[in-house]
Structure formats: structure tokens, C-alpha cells
N, C-alpha and C positions, 0 to 999 in steps of 0.2 A: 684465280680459281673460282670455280661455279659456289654461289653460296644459297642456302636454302632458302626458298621461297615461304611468305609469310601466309600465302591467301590463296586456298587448296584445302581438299581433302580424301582421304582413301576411296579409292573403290575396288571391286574386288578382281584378283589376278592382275597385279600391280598396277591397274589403270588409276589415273587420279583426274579430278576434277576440278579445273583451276577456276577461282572465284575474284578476279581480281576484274575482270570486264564484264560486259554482258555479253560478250559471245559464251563463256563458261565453256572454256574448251574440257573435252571428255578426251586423257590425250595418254596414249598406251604407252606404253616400258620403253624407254630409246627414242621414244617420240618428240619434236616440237612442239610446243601450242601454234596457234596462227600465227601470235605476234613475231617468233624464231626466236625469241629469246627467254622463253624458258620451257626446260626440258624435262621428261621425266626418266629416272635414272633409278632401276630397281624397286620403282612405287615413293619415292620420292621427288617432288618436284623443285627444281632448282633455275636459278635466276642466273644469265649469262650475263648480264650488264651490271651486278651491285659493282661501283667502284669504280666503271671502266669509262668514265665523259671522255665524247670522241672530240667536243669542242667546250672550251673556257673563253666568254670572252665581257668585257665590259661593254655594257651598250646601254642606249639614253631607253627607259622605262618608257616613254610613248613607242620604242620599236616593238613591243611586245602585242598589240597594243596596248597600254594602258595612259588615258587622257585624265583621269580625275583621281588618281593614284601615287602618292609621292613626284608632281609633276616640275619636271627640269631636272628629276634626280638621274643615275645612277644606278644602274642594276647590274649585277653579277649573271653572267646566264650559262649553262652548264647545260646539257644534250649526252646522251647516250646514244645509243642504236637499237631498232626494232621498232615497229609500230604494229597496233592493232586493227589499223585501218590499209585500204587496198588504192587509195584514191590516185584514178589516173591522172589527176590535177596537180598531184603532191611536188613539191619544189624544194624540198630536202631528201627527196630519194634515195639519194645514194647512204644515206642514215636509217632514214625510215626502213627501208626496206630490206636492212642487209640483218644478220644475223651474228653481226662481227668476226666471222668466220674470216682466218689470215690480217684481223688487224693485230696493231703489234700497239697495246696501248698501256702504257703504266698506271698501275694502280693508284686510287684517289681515296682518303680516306673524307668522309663527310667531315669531322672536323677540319682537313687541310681546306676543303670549299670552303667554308664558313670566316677560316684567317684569311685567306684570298681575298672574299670581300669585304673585309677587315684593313685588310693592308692598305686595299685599293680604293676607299673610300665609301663603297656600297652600300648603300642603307637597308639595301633588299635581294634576296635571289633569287631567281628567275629560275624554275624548271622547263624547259623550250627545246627549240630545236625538231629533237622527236616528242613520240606523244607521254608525260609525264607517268601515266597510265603502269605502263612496260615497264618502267623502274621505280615503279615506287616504293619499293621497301629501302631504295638508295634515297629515292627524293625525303620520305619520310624521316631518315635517320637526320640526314642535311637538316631539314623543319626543325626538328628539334633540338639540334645544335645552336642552331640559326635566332632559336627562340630565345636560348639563353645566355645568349651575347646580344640581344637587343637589336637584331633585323628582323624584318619582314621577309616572308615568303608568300611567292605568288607561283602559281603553273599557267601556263598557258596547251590548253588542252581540247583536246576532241569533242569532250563533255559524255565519252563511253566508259567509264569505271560504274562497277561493280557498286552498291549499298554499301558492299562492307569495305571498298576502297575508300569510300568519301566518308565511310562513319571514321577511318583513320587518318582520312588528311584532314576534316574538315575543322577540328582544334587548335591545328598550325597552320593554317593556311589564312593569309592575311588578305588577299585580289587572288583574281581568276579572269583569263580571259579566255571564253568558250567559242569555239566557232558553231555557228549553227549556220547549215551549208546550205539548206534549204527547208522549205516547209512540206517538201515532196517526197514521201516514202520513197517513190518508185527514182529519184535520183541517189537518195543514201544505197539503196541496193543496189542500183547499175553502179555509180563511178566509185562508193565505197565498199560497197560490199557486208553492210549490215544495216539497222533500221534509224527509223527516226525518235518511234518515241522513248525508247531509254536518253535521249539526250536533253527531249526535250522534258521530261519527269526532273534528271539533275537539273537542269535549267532552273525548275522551282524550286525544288529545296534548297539551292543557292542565293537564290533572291529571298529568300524566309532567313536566310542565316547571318548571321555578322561578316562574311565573306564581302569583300569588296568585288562587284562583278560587272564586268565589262566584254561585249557579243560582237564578234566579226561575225561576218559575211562576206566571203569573196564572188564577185562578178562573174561568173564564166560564162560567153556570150553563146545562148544555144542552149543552155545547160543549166544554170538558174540566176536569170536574168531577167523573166517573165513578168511583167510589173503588176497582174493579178497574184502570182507567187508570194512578190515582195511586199504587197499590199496587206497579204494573211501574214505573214513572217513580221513586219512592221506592228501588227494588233497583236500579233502572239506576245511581242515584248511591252509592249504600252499595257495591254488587259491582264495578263498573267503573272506577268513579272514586275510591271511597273513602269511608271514611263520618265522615270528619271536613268534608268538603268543607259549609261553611250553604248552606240551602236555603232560601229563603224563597216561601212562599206569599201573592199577593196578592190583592184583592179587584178587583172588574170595576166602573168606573165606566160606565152607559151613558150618561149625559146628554152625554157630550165624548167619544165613542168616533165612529169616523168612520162605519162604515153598519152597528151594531146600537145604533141606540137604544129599540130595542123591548124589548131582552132585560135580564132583572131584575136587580138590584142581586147583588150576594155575600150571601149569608146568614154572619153571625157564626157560626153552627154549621157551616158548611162549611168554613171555616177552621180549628177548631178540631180537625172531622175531618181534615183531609189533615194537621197537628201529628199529631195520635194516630198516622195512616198512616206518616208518616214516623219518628215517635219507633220506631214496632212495624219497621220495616224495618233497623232499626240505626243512621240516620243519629245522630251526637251534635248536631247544631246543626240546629233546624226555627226556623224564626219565622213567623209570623203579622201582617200588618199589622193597628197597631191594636190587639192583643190583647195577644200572647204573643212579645216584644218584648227581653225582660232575653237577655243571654247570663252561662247558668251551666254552671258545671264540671263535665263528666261524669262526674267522677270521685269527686268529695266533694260537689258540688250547688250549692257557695256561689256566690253569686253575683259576675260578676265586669266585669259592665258591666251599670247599673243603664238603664235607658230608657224614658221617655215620649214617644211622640211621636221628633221631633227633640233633644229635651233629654237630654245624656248624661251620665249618673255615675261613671266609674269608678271601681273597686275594685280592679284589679290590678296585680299588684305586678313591673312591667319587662314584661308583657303574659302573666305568670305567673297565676296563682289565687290568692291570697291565706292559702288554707286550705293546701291539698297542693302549692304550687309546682309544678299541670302547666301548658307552654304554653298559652295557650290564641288571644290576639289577637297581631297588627303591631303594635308600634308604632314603628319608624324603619324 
């Protein structure tokens, strides 16, 4: 059952106005917001996803990505349906973009999430998949379940919520990994379909907060791959936010992207140039999917989390460097 939404207010002849992103849908009696998953029903606004994760699964905390955040652990990751984004890039699709209309999915209450990662070992859960955003009045309940049994929560997200979304996650929320897709207005408008700088605004207040945070960038060759682009997008993270904050650059799958599968694969050199761009802009932590993957110490070089793949080695010492004792990873 549809359960009421937390982040909304009246307006008048049943319309309401949902405050949960910054699109701030204005969205009449019977209507959807953008995202399809929440609806207004008589002047009240209601949430189609509290309860309903369309996927559960265990996976290694660097899939998220997260490289200096409980590393080699264990994450719990849990996904709904809906997103507030249009992106024709998108490789979870058939989630993103559905409205769960004909799935046939059993209810989940936030504390059974919470024993699941319990049972399973978990030291943290993961909101993923789709955009965290959509469900957060489910993700939130989970956080603070989560809190009180001694896990960590992270989202991995759009970086499009609302002020008053992040002034309520941002007490439980332990990492964060933001995509920031380009530093190109005119791309967030064409491939997603809303702007750039609500994202990049959260961006700072996350790097100001006790938030553990960590910035993809996916490759899309054509599309934001420009290496003056990555050059500005590279300084936006070192000047603004900081330049310990990892970056990771990814590669563009198109055969499971939702409507560019025309457009070419990542080239292995392209990857290794926006590494160089970032390394040259100050950032201390670039990664590379695929390639350029170890995290080492900028300070003495050694290495301090070995990685292939999913497969992780550590090396450091209480999430220190082994060589020089600088901080460098989480690890509780």
C-alpha cells in the first residue's frame, strides 16, 4: 500500500508541491511527480516505493564505489524503483525508470533490511541501485534502524535532493557517493534532464559535513569526455571540496545503457587521461576502473590497499599507511 510522503506541502485545489528534489514537482490531484513514484491522491502526496526493494543483494563496498570507506568490507545494497533523473546513459533502467506499475513485490519492513545485514555480516547498507532520493522516507527509516544496531549507511546518489532531504539524511548518513556527470549545464539538461548546480551546491555541503564522500564520473565518449571539461570538473573537486576527496572515473557500457547504444565503448586511454587530469589538478586519490585501481599514499607512494577487480588486499595499518603513518582509509 501507497504510504504518505514525508516532504510536500499544500497547495490550493488539491495540488501539492513535492519538496523532496529540486525539480519541486507542482503536481495536481491523480497526478505523478517526475520521478512515477509518488503520487497525489485527493491533495495528499503519497510514496509508491516505501517497503517495496526491487533488489537485495550483498556486494564488496568498493562496487558502490566506495575506495576509503570500510575497505574489503561488505555492504548490504537494497534498490527500489523510480528515479528523478531522465538519463539516456542510465544502465539500471528498467528500475530507474519504471514506476513499478505490474511488479509483484513483497513488502520489506526497514527493520527486516537492517537484520538481513545483520545476519549476513554487513557492517553497512547501501541505498543504490536507483536514485536514493525517490525513496527516502524508506531509506531514512532503514538509517535509523541501521543506526541503532551499529551499521553504517551510505547512498549512492545523483547529488539532486532537496535542502530539506539532506537536512534529514544528513545525521545518518555515514559515505556518500555522488556522481557528478559533468561540469556542463548544457549536458545535465540534454542527457538528464535538469541542471547542474543544485548538485554541485550538495557537493559542498557534503565536503563541510562529517559525511564520508566519494565522486564518480562516468566517461561517455562525445558527451563528457572533453579533457578541458575534466580539467574544470577535476579543480571543482581539489578547490571546492578538497583534494583528498577520491575520484573515480568510469567507463560507458553501451550495450545495457537505456537509449545510447549507439555510442562507443570508453577507450582504456581515456581513462588513463582524465587519471593524468586529475593526478595534474592536485586531486590525491584518482581511480580508473579497471586499470588504476590500488590506493596509495601520497605522501611516501606505498601502497596501501592492494586491488584487482573486487578482490582486496590490505596493507594498512588501523587505515594508516604502513610506510609514513598518514591517514589514509575508514575502517570502523
Amino acid at each position: 500500500m501507497p504510504a504518505e510522503a514525508r516532504f510536500y506541502r499544500s497547495l490550493p485545489e488539491n495540488t501539492v508541491q513535492c519538496n523532496l528534489c529540486h525539480r519541486f514537482c507542482k503536481i495536481r490531484d491523480g497526478r505523478p511527480g517526475l520521478c512515477r513514484v509518488r503520487i497525489n491522491r485527493g491533495g495528499k502526496l503519497f510514496t509508491l516505493n516505501y517497503g517495496y526493494p526491487v533488489t537485495i543483494a550483498r556486494d564488496p563496498v568498493e562496487k558502490k564505489p566506495l575506495y576509503h570507506f570500510l575497505p574489503g568490507s561488505s555492504t548490504l545494497s537494497a534498490g527500489t524503483f523510480g528515479c528523478n533523473f531522465r538519463c539516456g546513459n542510465c544502465q539500471n533502467w528498467e528500475i530507474s525508470q519504471s514506476s513499478g506499475e505490474g511488479m509483484k513485490l513483497p513488502f520489506r519492513s526497514p527493520g527486516s533490511i537492517v537484520q538481513e545485514a545483520l545476519d549476513t555480516g554487513c557492517p553497512s547498507i547501501s541505498c543504490t541501485y536507483n536514485e536514493p532520493t525517490v525513496f527516502a522516507e524508506f531509506a531514512l527509516d532503514i538509517m535509523t534502524e541501521a543506526r541503532s544496531a551499529g551499521l553504517k549507511s551510505i547512498w549512492v546518489s545523483n547529488g539532486y535532493m532537496s535542502a530539506n532531504c539532506l537536512d534529514a539524511a544528513e545525521p545518518l548518513l555515514d559515505a556518500a557517493n555522488i556522481d557528478l556527470k559533468s561540469m556542463d549545464d548544457s549536458f545535465y539538461r540534454k542527457i538528464c534532464g535538469c541542471l547542474l548546480q543544485p548538485v554541485l551546491d550538495n557537493l559542498k555541503r557534503l565536503a563541510r559535513s562529517s559525511v564520508h564522500l566519494e565522486i564518480t564520473t562516468l566517461l561517455i565518449p562525445g558527451y563528457s569526455d572533453s579533457p578541458e571539461m575534466l580539467e574544470r570538473l577535476a579543480e571543482f573537486i581539489t578547490e571546492e571540496l578538497g583534494p583528498g576527496i577520491p575520484w573515480h572515473v568510469s567507463a560507458f557500457v553501451p550495450e545495457i545503457s537505456w537509449k545510447m547504444r549507439d555510442t562507443p565503448h570508453t577507450a582504456t586511454a581515456l581513462l588513463d587521461q582524465a587519471y593524468a587530469i586529475g593526478k595534474q589538478a592536485g586531486l590525491l586519490y584518482v581511480y580508473a576502473s579497471g586499470n588504476l585501481e590500488n590506493t596509495c599514499c601520497p605522501r611516501c607512494g606505498n601502497v596501501v590497499v592492494e586491488r584487482i577487480r573486487y578482490s582486496v588486499i590490505p596493507h594498512d595499518r588501523g587505515g594508516c599507511c604502513p610506510g609514513c603513518a598518514m591517514p589514509v582509509v575508514t575502517i570502523s
